[in-house]
Every structure is written in C-alpha cells, then in structure tokens.
C-alpha positions as CSV (number, residue, x, y, z in Angstrom):
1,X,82.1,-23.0,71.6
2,X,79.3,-24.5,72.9
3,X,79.3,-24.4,77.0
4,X,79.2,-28.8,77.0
5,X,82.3,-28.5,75.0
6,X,84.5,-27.4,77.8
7,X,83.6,-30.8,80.2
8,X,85.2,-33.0,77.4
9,X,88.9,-33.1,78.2
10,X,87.6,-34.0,81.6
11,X,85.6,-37.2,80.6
12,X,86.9,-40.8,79.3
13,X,88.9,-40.6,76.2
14,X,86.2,-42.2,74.1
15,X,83.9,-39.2,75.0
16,X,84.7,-37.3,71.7
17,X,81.2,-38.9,70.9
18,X,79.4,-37.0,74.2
19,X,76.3,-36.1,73.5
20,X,74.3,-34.5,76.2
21,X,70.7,-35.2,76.6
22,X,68.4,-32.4,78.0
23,X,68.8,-33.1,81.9
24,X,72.4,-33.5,81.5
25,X,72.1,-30.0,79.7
26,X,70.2,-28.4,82.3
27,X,72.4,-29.8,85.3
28,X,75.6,-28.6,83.9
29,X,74.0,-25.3,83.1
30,X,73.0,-24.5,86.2
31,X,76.0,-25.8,88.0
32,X,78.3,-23.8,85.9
33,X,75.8,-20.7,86.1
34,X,75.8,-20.7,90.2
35,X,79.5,-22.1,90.4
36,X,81.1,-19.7,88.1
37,X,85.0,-20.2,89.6
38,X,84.1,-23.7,89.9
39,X,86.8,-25.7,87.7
40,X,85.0,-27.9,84.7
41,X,85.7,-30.9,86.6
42,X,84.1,-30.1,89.5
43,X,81.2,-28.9,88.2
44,X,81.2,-31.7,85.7
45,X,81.4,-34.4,89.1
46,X,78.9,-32.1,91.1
47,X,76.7,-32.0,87.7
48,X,76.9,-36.0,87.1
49,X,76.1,-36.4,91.3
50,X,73.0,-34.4,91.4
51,X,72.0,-37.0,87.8
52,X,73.0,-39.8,89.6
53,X,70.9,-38.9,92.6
54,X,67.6,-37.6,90.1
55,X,68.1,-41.0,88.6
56,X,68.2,-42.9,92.0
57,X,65.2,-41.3,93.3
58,X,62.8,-41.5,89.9
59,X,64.0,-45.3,90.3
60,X,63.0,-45.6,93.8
61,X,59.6,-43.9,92.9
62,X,59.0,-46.9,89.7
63,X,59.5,-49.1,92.2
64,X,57.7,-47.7,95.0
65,X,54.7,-47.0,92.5
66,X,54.4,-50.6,91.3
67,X,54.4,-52.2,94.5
68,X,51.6,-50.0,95.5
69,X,53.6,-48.3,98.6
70,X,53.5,-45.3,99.9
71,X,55.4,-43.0,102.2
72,X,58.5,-41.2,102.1
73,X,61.9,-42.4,100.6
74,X,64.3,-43.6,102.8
75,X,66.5,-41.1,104.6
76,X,69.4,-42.5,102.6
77,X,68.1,-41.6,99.5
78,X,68.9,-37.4,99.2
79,X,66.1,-35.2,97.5
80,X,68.8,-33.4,95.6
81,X,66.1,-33.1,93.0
82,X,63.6,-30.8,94.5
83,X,66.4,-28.7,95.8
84,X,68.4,-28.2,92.6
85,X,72.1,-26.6,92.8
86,X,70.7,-23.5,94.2
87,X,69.2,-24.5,97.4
C-alpha cells in the first residue's frame, strides 16, 4: 500500500479520486517520517497546514513581486516553509 493511501478514510467521501501532487507528497512524507505515532489525521491536518501556509506565502510573494515592493512579509504570515516539519 502506498503510504498516501492510508490519509483517505480521513478525507471527504468523494476523495476516492485523491491524487497527490508532488508537494502534497513531500509534506505528508515528511510529516509521517518525523511524526511516526502521529495518527493519519493529524499528520494529514498538520500536512495540509504547512500547504496551506507554502501556498499563502508564494501568494504573498506574486503579489509583493508585481507591485514592485520589497521587505519582509508581515509578521502574520508564518515562514513555515523555510522551516519545514523538522525545525
């Protein structure tokens, strides 16, 4: 059984279909690698927060980068992404 297989009873009923694109790979793979009595569920949330959050910051740099802005992001916005699970 692939590892991605175990998260589905834990999704939406229509998620028979799941297919897991390369970050969403890599995120549960690490989460379930450093979490290893972690429950499927709560690495699958943890997993889908730390997307979520890679998501919001690449946004937040789009936007930043068109308008020509620089500086840090706002202290709201967590740098989960450079820190990974591990950190």
């Amino acid at each position: 059984m692939r590892q991605d297989e175990r998260f589905r009873p834990h999704l939406a009923p229509d998620a028979e279909a799941l297919t897991l694109g390369d970050e969403e790979r890599v995120l549960l793979e690490d989460a379930m690698r450093l979490l290893p009595q972690a429950s499927p569920r709560d690495v699958m949330r943890l997993a889908l927060f730390e997307l979520v959050e890679h998501r919001r910051f690449l946004a937040w740099v789009d936007e930043h980068d068109r308008e020509g802005k620089r500086g840090s992001p706002p202290a709201a916005l967590p740098l989960t992404h450079t820190r990974g699970f591990g950190a």
